[in-house]
Residue frames as a rotation matrix with the C-alpha (Angstrom) as fourth column:
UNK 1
0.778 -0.271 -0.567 -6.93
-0.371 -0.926 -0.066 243.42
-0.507 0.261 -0.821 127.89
UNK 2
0.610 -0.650 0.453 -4.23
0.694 0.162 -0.702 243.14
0.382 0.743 0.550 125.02
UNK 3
0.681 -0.479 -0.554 -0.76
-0.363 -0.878 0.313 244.78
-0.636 -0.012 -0.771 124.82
UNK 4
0.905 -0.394 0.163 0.92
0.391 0.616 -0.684 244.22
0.169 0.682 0.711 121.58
UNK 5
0.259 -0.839 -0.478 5.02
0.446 -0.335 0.830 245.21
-0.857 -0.428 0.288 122.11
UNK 6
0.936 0.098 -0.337 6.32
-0.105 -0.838 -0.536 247.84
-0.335 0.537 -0.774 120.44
UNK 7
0.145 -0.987 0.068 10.01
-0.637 -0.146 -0.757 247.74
0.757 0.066 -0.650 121.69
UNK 8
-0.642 -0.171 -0.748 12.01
0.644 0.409 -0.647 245.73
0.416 -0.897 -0.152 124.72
UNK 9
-0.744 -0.023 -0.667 10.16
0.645 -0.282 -0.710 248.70
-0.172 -0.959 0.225 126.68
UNK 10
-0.719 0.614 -0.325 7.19
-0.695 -0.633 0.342 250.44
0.005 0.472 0.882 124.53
UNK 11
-0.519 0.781 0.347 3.45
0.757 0.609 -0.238 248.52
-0.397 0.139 -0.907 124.48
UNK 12
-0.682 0.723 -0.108 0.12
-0.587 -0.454 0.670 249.06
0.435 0.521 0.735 122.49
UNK 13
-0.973 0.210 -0.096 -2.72
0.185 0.460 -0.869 249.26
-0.138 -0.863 -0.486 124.42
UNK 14
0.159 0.733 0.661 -6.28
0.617 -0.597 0.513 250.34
0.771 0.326 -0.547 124.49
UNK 15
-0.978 -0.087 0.190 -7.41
0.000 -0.908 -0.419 253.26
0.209 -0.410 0.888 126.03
UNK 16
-0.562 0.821 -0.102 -10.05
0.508 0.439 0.741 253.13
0.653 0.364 -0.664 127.93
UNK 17
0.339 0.469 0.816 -12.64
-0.042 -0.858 0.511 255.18
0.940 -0.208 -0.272 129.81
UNK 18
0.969 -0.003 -0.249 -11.33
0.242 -0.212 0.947 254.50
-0.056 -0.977 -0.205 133.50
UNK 19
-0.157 -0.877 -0.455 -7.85
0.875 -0.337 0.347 255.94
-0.457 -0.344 0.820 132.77
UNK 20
0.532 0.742 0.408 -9.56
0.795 -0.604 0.060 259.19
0.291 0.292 -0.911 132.32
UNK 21
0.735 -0.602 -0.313 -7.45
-0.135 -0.582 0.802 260.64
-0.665 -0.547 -0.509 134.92
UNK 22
-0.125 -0.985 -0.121 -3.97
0.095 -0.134 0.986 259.79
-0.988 0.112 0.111 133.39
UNK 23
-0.205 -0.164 0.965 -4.91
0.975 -0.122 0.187 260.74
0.087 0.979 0.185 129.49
UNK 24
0.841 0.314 0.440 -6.08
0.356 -0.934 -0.015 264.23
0.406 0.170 -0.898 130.98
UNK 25
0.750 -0.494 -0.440 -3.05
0.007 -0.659 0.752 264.75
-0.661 -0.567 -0.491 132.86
UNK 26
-0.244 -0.872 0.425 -0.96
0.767 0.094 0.634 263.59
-0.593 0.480 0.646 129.64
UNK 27
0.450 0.468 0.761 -3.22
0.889 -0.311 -0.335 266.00
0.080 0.827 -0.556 127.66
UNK 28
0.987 0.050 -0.153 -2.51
0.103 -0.925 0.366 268.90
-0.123 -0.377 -0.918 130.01
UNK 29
0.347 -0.922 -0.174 1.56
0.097 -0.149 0.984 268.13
-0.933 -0.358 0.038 130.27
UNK 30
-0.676 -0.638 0.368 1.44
0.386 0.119 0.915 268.07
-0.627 0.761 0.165 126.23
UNK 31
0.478 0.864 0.161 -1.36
0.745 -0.301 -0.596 270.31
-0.466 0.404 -0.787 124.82
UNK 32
0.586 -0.073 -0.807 1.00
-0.599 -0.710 -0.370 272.79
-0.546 0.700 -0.460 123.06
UNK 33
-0.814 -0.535 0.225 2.50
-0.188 0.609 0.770 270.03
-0.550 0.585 -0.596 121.57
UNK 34
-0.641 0.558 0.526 -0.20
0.655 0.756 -0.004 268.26
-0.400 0.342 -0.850 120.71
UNK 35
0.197 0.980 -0.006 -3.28
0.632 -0.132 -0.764 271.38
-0.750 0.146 -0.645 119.54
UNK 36
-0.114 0.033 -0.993 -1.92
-0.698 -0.714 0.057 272.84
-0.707 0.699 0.104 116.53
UNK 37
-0.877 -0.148 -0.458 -2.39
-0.419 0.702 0.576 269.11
0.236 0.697 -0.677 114.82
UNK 38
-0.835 0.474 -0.279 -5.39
0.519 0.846 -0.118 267.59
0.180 -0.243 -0.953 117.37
UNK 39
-0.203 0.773 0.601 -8.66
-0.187 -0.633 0.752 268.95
0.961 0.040 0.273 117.80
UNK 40
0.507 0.552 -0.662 -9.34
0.329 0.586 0.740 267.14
0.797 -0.593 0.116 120.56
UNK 41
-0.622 -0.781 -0.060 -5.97
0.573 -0.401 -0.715 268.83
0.535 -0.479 0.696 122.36
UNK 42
-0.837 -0.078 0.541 -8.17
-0.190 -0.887 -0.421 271.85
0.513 -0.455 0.728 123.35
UNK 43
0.165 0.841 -0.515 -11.58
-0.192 0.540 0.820 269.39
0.967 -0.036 0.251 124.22
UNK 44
0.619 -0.243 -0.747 -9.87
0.542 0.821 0.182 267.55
0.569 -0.517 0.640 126.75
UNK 45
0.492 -0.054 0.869 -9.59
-0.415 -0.892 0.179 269.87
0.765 -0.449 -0.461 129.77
UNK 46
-0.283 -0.202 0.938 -9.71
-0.951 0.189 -0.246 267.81
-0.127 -0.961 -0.246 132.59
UNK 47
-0.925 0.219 0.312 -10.65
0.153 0.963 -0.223 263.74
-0.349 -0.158 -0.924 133.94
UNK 48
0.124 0.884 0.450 -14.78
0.228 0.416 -0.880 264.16
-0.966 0.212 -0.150 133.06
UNK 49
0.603 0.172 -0.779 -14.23
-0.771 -0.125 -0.624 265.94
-0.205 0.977 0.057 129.24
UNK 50
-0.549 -0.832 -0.081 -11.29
-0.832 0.536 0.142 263.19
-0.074 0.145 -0.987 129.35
UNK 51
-0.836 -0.041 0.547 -13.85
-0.089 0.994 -0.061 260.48
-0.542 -0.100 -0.835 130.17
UNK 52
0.526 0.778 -0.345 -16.25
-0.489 -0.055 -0.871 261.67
-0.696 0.626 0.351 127.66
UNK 53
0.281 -0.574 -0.769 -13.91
-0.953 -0.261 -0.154 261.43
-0.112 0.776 -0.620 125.18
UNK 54
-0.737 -0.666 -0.117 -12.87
-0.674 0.738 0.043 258.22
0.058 0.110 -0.992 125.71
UNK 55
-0.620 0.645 0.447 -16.27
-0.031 0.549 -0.835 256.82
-0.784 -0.531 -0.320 126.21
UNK 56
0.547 0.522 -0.655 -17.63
-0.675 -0.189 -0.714 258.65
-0.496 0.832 0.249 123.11
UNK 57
-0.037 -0.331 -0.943 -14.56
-0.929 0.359 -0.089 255.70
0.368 0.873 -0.320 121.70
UNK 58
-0.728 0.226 0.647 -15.71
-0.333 0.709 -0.622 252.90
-0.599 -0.668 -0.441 124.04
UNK 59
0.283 0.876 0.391 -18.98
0.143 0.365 -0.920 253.14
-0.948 0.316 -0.022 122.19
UNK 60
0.489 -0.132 -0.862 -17.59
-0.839 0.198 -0.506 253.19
0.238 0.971 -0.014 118.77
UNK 61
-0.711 -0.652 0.263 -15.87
-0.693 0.713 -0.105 250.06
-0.119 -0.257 -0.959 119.54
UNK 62
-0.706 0.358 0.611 -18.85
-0.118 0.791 -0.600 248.54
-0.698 -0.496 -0.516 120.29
UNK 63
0.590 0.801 -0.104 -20.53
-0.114 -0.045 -0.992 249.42
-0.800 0.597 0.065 117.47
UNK 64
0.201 -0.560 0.804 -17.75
0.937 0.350 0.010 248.70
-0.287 0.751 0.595 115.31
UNK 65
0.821 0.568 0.055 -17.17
0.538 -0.738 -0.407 252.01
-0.190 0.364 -0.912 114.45
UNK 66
0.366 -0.829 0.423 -13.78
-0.212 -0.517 -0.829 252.66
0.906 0.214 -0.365 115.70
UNK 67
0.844 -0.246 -0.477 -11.26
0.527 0.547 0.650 252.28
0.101 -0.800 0.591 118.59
UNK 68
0.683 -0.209 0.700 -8.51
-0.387 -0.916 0.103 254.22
0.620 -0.341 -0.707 120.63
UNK 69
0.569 -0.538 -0.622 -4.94
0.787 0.576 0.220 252.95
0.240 -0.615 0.751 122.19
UNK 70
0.965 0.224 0.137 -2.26
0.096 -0.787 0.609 253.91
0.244 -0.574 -0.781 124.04
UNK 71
0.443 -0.893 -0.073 1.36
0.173 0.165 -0.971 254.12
0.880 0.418 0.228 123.09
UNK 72
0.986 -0.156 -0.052 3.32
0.063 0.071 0.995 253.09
-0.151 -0.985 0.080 126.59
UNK 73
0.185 -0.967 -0.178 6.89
0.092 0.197 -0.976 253.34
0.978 0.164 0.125 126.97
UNK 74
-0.796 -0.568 -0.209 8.65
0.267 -0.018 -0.964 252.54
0.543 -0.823 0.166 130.47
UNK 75
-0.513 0.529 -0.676 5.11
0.798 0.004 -0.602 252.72
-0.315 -0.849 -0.424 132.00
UNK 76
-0.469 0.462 -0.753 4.10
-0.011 -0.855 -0.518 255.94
-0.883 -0.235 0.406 131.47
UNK 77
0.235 0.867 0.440 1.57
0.577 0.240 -0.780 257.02
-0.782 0.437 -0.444 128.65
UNK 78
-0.533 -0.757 -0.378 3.66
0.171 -0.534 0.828 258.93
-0.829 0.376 0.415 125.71
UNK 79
-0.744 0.263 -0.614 1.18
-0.356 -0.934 0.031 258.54
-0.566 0.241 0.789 123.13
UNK 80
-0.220 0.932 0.288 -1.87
0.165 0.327 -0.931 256.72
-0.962 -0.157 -0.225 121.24
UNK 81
-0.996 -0.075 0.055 -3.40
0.039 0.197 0.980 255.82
-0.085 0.978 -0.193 117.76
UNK 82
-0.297 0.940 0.169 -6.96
-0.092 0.148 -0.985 255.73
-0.950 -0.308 0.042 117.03
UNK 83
-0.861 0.205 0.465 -9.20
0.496 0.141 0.857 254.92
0.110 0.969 -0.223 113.80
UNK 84
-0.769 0.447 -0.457 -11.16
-0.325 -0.889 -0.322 258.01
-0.551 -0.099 0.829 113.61
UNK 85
0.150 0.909 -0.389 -13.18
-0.975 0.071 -0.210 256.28
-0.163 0.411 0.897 110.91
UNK 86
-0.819 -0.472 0.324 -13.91
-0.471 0.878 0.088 252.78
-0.326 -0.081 -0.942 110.48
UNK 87
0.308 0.896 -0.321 -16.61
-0.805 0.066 -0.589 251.91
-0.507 0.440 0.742 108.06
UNK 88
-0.590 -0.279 0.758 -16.57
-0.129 0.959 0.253 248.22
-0.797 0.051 -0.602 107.50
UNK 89
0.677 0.726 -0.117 -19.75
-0.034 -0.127 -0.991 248.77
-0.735 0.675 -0.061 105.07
UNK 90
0.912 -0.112 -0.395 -17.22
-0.408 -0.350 -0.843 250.10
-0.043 0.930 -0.365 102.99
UNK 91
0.663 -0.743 0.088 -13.80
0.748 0.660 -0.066 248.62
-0.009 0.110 0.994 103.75
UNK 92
0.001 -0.548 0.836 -12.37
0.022 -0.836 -0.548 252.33
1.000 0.019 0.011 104.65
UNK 93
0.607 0.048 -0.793 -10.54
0.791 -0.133 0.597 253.38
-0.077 -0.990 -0.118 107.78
UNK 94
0.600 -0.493 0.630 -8.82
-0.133 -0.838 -0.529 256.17
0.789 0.233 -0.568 108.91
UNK 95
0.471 -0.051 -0.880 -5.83
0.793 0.461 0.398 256.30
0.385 -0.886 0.258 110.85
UNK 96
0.805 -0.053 0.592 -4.72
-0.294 -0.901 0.319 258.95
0.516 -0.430 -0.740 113.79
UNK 97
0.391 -0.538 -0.747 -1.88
0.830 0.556 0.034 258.68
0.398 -0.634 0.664 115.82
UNK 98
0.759 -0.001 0.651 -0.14
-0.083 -0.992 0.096 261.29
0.646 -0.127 -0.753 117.93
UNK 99
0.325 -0.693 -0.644 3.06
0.720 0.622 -0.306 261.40
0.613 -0.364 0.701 120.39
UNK 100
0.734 -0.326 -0.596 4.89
0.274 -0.661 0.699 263.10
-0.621 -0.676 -0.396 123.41
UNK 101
0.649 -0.728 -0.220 8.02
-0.648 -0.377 -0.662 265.15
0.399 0.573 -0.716 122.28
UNK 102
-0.015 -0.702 0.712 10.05
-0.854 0.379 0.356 263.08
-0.519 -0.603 -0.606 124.71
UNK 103
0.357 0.392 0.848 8.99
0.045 0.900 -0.434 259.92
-0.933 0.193 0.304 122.83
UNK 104
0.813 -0.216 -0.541 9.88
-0.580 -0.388 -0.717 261.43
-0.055 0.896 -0.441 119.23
UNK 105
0.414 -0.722 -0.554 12.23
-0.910 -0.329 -0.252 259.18
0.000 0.609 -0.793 117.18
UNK 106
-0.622 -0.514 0.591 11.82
-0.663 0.747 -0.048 255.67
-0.416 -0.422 -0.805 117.93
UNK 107
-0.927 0.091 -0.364 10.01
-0.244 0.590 0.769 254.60
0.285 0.802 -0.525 115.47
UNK 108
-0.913 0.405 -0.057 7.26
0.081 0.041 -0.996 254.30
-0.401 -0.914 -0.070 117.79
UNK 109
0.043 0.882 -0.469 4.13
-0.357 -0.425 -0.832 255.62
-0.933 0.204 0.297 115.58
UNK 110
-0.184 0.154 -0.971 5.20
-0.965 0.160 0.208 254.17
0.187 0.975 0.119 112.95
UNK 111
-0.964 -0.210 -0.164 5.36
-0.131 0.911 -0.392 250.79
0.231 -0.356 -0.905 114.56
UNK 112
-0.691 0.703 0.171 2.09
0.170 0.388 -0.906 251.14
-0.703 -0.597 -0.388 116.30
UNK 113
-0.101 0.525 -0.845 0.32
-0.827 -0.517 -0.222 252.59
-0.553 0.677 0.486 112.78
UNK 114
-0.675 -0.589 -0.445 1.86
-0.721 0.654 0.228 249.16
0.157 0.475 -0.866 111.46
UNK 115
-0.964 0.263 0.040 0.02
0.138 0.621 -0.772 247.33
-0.227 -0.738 -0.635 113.90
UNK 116
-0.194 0.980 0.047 -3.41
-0.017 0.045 -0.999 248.91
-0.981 -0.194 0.008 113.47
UNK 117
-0.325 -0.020 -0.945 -2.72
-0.913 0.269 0.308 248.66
0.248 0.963 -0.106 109.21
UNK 118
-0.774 -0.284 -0.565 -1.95
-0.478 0.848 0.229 245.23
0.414 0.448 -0.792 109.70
UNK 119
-0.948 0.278 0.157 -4.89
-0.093 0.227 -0.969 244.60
-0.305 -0.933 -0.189 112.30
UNK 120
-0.080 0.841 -0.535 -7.59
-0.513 -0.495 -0.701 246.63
-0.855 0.219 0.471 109.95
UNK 121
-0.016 0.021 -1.000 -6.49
-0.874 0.486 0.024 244.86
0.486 0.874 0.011 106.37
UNK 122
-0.601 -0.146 -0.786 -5.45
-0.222 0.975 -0.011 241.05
0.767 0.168 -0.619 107.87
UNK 123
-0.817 0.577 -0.014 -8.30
0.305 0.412 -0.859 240.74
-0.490 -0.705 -0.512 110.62
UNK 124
-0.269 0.912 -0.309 -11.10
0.082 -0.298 -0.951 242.98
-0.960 -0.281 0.006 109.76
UNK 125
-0.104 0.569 0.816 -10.88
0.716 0.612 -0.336 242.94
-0.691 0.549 -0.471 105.98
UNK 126
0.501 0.333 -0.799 -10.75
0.047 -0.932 -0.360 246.58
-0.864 0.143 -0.482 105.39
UNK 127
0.650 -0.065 0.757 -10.06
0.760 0.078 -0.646 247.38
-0.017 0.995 0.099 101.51
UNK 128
0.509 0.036 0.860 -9.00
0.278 -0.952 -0.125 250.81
0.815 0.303 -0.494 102.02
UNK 129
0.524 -0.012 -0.852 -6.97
0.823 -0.251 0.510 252.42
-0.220 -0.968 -0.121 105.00
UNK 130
0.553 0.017 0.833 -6.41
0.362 -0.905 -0.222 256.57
0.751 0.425 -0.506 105.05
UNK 131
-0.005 -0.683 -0.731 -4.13
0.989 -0.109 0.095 258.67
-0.145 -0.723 0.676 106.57
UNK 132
0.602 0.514 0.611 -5.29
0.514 -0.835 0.196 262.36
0.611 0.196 -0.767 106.90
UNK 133
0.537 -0.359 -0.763 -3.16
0.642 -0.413 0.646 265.25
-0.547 -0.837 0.009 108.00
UNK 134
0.814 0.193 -0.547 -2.49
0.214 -0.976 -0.026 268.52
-0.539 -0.096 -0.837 108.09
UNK 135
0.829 -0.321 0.457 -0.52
0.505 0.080 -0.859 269.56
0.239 0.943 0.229 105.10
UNK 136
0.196 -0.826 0.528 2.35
-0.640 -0.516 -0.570 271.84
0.743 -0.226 -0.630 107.07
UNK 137
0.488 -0.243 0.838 3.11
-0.583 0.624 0.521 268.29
-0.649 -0.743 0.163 109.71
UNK 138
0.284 -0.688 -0.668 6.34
-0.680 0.347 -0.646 266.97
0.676 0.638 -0.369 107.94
UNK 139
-0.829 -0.552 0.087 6.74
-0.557 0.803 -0.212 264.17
0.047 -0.224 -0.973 110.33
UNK 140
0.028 0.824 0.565 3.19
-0.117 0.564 -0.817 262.47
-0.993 -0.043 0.113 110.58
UNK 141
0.395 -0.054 -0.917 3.87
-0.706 -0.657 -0.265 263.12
-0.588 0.752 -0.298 106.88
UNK 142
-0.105 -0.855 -0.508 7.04
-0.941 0.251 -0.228 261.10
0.322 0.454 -0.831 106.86
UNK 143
-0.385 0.459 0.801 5.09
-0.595 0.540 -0.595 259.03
-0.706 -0.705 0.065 108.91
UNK 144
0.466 0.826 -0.317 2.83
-0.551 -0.009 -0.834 258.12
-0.692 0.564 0.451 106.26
UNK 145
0.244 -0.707 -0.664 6.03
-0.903 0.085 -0.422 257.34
0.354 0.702 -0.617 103.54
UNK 146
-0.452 -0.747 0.487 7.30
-0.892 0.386 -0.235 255.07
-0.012 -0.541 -0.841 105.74
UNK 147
0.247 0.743 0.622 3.81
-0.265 0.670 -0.694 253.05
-0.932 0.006 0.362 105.94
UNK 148
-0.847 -0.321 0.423 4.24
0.281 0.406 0.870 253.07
-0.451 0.856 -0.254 102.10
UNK 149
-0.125 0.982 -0.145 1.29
0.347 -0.093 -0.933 255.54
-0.930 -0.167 -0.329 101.35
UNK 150
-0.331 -0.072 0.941 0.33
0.943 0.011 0.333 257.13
-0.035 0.997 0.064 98.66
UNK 151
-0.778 0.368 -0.509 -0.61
0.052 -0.770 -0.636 260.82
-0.626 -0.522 0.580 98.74
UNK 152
-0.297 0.929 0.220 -4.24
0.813 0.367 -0.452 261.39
-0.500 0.045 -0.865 97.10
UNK 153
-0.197 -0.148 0.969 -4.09
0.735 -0.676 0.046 264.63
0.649 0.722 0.242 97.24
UNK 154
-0.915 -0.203 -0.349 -5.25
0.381 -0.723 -0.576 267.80
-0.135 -0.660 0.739 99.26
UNK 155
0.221 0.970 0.103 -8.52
0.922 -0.242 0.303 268.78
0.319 0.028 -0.947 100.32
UNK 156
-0.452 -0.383 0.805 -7.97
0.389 -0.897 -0.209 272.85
0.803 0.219 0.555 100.65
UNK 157
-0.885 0.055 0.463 -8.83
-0.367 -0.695 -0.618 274.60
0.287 -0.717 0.635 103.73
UNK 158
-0.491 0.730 -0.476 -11.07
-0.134 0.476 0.869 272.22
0.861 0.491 -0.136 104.99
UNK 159
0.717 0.591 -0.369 -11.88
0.552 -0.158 0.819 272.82
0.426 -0.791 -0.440 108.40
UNK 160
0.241 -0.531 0.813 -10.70
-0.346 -0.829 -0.439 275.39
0.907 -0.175 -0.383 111.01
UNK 161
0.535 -0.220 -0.816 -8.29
0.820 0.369 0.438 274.62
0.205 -0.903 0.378 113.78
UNK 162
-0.246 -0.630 -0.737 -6.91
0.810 -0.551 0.201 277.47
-0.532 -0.548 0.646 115.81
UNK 163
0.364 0.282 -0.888 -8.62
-0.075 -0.941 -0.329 280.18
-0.929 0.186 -0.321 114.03
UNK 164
-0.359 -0.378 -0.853 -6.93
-0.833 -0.283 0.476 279.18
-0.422 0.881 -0.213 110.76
UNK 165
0.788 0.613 0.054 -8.34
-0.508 0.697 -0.506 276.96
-0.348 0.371 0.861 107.80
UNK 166
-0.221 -0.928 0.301 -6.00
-0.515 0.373 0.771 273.95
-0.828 0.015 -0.560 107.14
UNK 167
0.190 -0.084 -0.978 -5.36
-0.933 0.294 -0.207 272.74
0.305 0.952 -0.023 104.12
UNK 168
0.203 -0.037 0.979 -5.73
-0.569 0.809 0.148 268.53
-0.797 -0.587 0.143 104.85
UNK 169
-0.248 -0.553 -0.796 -3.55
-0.967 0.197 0.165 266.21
0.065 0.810 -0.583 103.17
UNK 170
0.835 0.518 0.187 -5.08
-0.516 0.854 -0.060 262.57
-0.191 -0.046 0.981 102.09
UNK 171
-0.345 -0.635 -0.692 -2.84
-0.866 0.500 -0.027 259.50
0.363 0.589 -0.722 101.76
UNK 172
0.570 0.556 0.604 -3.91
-0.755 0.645 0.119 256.13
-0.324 -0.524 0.788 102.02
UNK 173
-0.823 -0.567 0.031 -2.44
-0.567 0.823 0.005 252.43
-0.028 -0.014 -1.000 101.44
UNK 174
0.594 0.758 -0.270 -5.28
-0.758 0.640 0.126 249.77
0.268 0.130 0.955 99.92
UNK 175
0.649 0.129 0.750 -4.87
-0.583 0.717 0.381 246.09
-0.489 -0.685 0.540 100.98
UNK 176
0.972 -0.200 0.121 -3.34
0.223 0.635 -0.740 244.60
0.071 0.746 0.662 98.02
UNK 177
0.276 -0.761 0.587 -0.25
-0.395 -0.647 -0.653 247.41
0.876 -0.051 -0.479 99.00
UNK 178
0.268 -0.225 0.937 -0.16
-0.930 0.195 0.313 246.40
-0.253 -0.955 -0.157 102.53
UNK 179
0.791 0.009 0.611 -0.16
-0.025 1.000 0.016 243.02
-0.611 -0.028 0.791 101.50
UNK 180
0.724 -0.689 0.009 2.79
0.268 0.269 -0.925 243.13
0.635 0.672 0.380 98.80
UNK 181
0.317 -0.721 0.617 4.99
-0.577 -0.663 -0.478 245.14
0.753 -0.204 -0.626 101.43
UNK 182
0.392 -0.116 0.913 4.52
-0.871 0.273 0.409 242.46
-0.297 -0.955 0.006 103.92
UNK 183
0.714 -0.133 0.687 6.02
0.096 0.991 0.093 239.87
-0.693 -0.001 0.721 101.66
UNK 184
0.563 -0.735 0.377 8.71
0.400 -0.157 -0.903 241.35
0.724 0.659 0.205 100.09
């Protein structure tokens, strides 16, 4: 197992199916935080839809497909990144990331987003890396700025969460970008 350090007291981890139990009880203690931005918020009931879930990113891992950590801070599990898509074929990834409120403002997510940029372009090669999110989430937003994205543009009501269609905002950062920002 890896943990890459965030802060003196934050780690990036994976996430993996036998801590089933403690990602469903973090779901439950933060699901109205967390399901007006995550599908998965309202998925993830309990420890067995918990270890689906994580298993259903166990095996993308192994197929290359994708992969799923876990933003620590003082022990406890606060919140967690994941490349929703990862298509090496093409040299495109997406990244996810999500956080407790208690956790909010430490740079955290952007740090660990940093990490799986710098992980996907200088290890795996990836041409292309995407950042997708809901067009009314001004900090995953600012999130995004910070990386040094670019916005793309706006796919209109493109799928329904919570009974309402969301308008989904693209932004991505290509390799040649990642790379100039890391040497200046």
């Amino acid at each position: 197992m890896f943990a890459y350090p965030l802060t003196d007291n934050a780690e990036l981890r994976p996430l993996e199916p036998w801590q089933a139990t403690e990602f469903a009880a973090y779901v439950e203690r933060n699901r109205a935080h967390l399901a007006p931005w995550l599908p998965w918020a309202q998925i993830v009931t309990d420890t067995e839809t918990a270890r689906q879930f994580l298993q259903r990113y166990a095996d993308r891992q192994a197929a290359d497909e994708g992969r799923i950590n876990a933003i620590w801070l003082d022990g406890t599990l606060v919140g967690g990144t994941l490349f929703r898509v990862f298509d090496t074929a093409s040299g495109v990834c997406e990244v996810g990331v999500w956080l407790s409120p208690e956790a909010e403002g430490q740079g955290l997510v952007t740090r660990a987003a940093r990490r799986m940029i710098a992980w996907a372009v200088e290890v795996r090669g990836m041409a292309r890396v995407e950042w997708r999110v809901d067009a009314t989430n001004a900090r995953s937003i600012a999130v995004a700025k910070r990386l040094g994205m670019t916005r793309d543009g706006v796919l209109r009501e493109v799928f329904p969460l919570n009974g309402v269609r969301i308008d989904l905002e693209i932004w991505s950062l290509l390799a040649d970008e990642w790379r100039s920002t890391r040497t200046a």
